[in-house]
N, C-alpha and C positions, 0 to 999 in steps of 0.2 A: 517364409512368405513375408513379404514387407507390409509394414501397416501404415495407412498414414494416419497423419496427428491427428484427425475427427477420430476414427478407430482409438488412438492413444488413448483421447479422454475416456470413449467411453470402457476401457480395459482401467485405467485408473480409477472411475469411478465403481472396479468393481462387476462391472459388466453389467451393472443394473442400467438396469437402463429401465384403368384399373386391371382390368385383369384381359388377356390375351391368348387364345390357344395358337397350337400351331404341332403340324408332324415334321419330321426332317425333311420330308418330298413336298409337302402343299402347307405353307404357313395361311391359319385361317385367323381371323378376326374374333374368338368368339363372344366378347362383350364381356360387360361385369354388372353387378348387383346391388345396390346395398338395401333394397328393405323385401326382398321377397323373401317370404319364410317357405320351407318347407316341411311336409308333413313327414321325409324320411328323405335323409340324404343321399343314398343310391349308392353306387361305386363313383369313387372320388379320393380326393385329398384334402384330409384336413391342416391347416396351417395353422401353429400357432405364432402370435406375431409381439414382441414387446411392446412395441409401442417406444415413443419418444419418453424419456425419462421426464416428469415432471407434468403429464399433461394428460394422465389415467385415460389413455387410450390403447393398451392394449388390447386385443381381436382376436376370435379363432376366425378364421378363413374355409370358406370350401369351396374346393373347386369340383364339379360336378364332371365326368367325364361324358354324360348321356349330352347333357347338354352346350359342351362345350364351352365353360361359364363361369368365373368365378362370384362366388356368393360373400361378399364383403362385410366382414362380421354376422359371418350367422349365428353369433349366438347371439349379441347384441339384439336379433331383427327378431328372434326366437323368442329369448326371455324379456325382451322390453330393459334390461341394464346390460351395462358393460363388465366386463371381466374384470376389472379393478386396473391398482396399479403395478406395471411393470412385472408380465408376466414371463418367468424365468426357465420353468422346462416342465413338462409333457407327457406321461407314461398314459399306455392302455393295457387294461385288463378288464376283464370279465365282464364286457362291453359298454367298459365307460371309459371315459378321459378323465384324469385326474390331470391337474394343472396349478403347477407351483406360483403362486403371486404374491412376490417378494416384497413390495412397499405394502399392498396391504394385509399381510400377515394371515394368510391363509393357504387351503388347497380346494379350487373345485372341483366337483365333480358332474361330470356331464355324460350326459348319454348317448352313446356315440352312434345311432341311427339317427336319433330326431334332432340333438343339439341340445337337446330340452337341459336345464339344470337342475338337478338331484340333489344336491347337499353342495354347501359350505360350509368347512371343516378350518372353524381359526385355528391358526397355531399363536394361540396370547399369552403361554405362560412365563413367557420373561419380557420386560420390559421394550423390546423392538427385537426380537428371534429372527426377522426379515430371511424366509427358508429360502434355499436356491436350487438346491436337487431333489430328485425324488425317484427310490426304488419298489419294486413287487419283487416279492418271492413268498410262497407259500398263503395268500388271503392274507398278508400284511404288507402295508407301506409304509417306508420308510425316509424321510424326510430329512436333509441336512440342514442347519440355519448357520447363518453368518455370527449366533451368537456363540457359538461353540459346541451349539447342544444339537442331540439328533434325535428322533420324535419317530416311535413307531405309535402305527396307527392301524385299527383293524379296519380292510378293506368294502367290508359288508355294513359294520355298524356305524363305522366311521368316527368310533371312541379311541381317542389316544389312549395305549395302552400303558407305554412307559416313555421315559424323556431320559439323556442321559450324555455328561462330556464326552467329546471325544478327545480330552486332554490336547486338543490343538488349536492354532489360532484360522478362527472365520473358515469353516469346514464347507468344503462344493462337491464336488463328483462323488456319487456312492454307488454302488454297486453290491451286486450280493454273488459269490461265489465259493463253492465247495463247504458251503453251510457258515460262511463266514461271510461279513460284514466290510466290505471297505470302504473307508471315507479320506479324501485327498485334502487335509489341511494346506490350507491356500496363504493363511497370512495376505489376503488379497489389502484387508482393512489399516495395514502396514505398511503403504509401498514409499519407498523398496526393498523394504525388508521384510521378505517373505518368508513365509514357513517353508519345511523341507519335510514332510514327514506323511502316511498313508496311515493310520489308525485301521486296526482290525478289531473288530470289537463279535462278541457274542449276538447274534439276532437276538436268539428270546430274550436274555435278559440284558442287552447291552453293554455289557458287562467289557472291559478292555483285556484286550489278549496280549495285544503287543502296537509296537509303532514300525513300521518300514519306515528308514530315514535315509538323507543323501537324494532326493528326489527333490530340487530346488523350483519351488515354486510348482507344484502340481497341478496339473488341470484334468482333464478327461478322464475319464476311468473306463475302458472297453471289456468284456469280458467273450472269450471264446474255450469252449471245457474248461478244463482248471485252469487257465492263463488267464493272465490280466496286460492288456498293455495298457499302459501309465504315460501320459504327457508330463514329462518335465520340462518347462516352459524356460528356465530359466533369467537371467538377468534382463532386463530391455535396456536396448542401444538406442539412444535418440538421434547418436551421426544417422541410423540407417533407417529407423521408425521401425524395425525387429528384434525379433528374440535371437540375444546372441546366447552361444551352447546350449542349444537347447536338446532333447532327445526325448527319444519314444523309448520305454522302458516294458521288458518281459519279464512280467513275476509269476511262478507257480506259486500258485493258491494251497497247494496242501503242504507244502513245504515253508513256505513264505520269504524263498529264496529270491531274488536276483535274477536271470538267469543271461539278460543281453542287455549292451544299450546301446543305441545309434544314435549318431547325431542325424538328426530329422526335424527340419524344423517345420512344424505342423500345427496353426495356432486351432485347427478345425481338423480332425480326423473319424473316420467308421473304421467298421468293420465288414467286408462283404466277402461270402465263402471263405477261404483259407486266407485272404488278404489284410491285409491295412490298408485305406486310401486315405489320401491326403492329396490338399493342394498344391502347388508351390509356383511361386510367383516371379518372372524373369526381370529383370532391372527396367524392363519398358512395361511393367506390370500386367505379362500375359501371363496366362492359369494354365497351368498342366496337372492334369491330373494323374496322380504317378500312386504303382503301387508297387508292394515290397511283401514277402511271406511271413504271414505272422510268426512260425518259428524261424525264419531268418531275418531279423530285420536290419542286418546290415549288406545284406543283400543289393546289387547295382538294383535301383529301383524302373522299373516297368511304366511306360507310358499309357495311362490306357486313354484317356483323352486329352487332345491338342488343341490348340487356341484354334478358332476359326471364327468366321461372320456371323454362324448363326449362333453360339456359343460364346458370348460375352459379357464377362463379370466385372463391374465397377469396384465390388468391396464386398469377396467374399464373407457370407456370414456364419453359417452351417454346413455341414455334408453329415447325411447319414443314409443309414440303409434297409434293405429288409431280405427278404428269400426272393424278390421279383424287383424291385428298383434301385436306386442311387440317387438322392437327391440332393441338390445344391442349391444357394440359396444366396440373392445377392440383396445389400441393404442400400443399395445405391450410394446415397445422400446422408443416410441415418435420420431426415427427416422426412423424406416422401415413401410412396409406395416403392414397394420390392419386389421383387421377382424370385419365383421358383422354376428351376428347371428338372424332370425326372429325367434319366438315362435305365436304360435297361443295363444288364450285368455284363456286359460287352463295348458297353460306352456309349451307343445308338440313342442321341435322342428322341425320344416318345412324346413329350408335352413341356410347355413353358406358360405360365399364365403369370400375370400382376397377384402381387397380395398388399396386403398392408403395409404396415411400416416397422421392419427392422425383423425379418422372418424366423423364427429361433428352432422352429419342430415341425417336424412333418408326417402325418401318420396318415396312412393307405386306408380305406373303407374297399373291401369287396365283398 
């Protein structure tokens, strides 16, 4: 996928950084919000949105599907404050949202019927830890920071439990798989001399098992049974504004071997049923959305959606998925409102609404 030079920066800088309905057959109109609160969000989508780096406007988003509506910063309209600065990724469990927010050095927790805010959970104990990922498995989370260290947390008390290196430089993607711990040392805070290496480390105690190395520059971290596919993002080319050699990488987790690697250039990928999806972008910068078998990922990859009129992305931001949608996600501008579109698991778009600015998560309410 090609990126241009606005995307450049904000990948340089590390990645830190109104609304519309419509069906495939009847595009409607359905408006946007920004101060009604509501007493319980209904079936919807919530969006989490970065925000422009520098101007602590990061948003959660909902869009309402009852009423065809996006509700613009409903937690802001909720809680009466903003989410902080530069909110960076998004889990739910045990019917909250946690929400990683990297300038200001915490994770919130929000209640994912009403929006309401439950706790915030600083991460302060190194001088700027600025966290960017964040895992569940078993009633703990677990937190990656730019400073090297990874922060478990219990889920319910919301007490850091234990803090701990991952002997890598500026650590992002984690994941937890087959009772092990992955974290994707980025070297992002280096460029362009990036790390290479995945750190498997102990959940309970943190403790370092080993390093997978040879992964140049690591981003994503996907997990399906014991596989792992891994983004190697590789070097960036400024002739082209992409990642040149870059590859999508297959690790089993119990072995903590290797097992495939395609060149796939994929700066945004999920995982949906037995697939990988990813975007990829044509020299007159149309989006196909192409998949390939997770255990085959050199596989000729599969179209499952094609550029069209009603499906049009300025500057893809995200893709991810769940058991019932596909969602994609464009930042336009990187300083105005964005756009999410869902697709069902067949590629049929279902909904398109406006969000905030610079769309990064997106999580289903039904």
């Amino acid at each position: 996928m090609k990126i241009k030079k606005s995307m450049l920066l904000k990948l340089m800088a590390t990645t830190l950084f109104t609304a519309f309905f419509t069906s495939c057959q009847d595009p409607i109109d359905g408006g946007e919000d920004e101060g009604e609160p509501l007493e319980k969000v209904g079936n919807g989508f919530y969006v989490m949105t970065e925000g422009t780096y520098g101007r602590n406007n990061s948003a959660l988003d909902f869009y309402s599907l009852s009423q065809s509506k996006t509700h613009l910063d409903l937690f802001l309209t909720t809680n009466g404050a903003g989410l902080g600065e530069t909110a960076n990724d998004m889990i739910e469990a045990n019917g909250k949202l946690f929400i990683v927010i990297n300038a200001s050095n915490c994770v919130m927790v929000v209640d994912k019927t009403t929006c309401a805010k439950l706790a915030m959970i600083p991460i302060n104990q190194g001088e700027n830890p600025q966290p960017r990922c964040i895992a569940y498995d078993k009633g703990k989370l677990y937190v990656s920071c730019f400073d090297g260290y990874v922060y478990k947390i219990d889920a319910s008390t919301y007490k850091i439990e234990k803090t701990a290196k991952t002997e890598g430089r500026n650590p992002e993607a984690i994941a937890v798989c087959d009772d092990k711990l992955f974290v994707a040392n980025t070297g992002g805070l280096d460029f362009p001399n990036f790390d290479n290496s995945i750190s498997v480390m102990n959940p309970d105690d943190l403790s370092l098992i080993t390093k997978i190395e040879g992964l140049f520059n690591p981003g994503g971290i996907k997990v399906k049974g014991n596989k792992l596919i891994v983004q190697a993002r590789g070097a960036f080319d400024y002739n082209t504004y992409s990642y040149k050699d870059s590859e999508l990488v297959r690790i089993d987790a119990s072995s903590l071997q290797i097992e495939e690697r395609a060149n796939i250039i994929a700066n945004e990928f999920t995982l949906f049923d037995d697939n990988v999806l990813y975007i990829e972008s044509d020299a007159n910068m149309n989006n196909y959305y192409k998949t390939v078998p997770v255990n085959n990922l050199s596989q000729d990859a599969q179209i499952l959606i094609s550029p069209s009129a009603d499906i049009t992305l300025t500057s893809p931001y995200y893709i991810g998925a769940d058991e019932n949608y596909i969602y994609v996600t464009d930042a336009k501008d990187y300083v105005s409102n964005g756009e999410c579109f869902v697709f069902d698991h067949q590629g049929e778009l279902k909904y398109r609404f406006n969000t905030s600015t610079n769309p990064k998560k997106v999580i289903a309410v039904q």
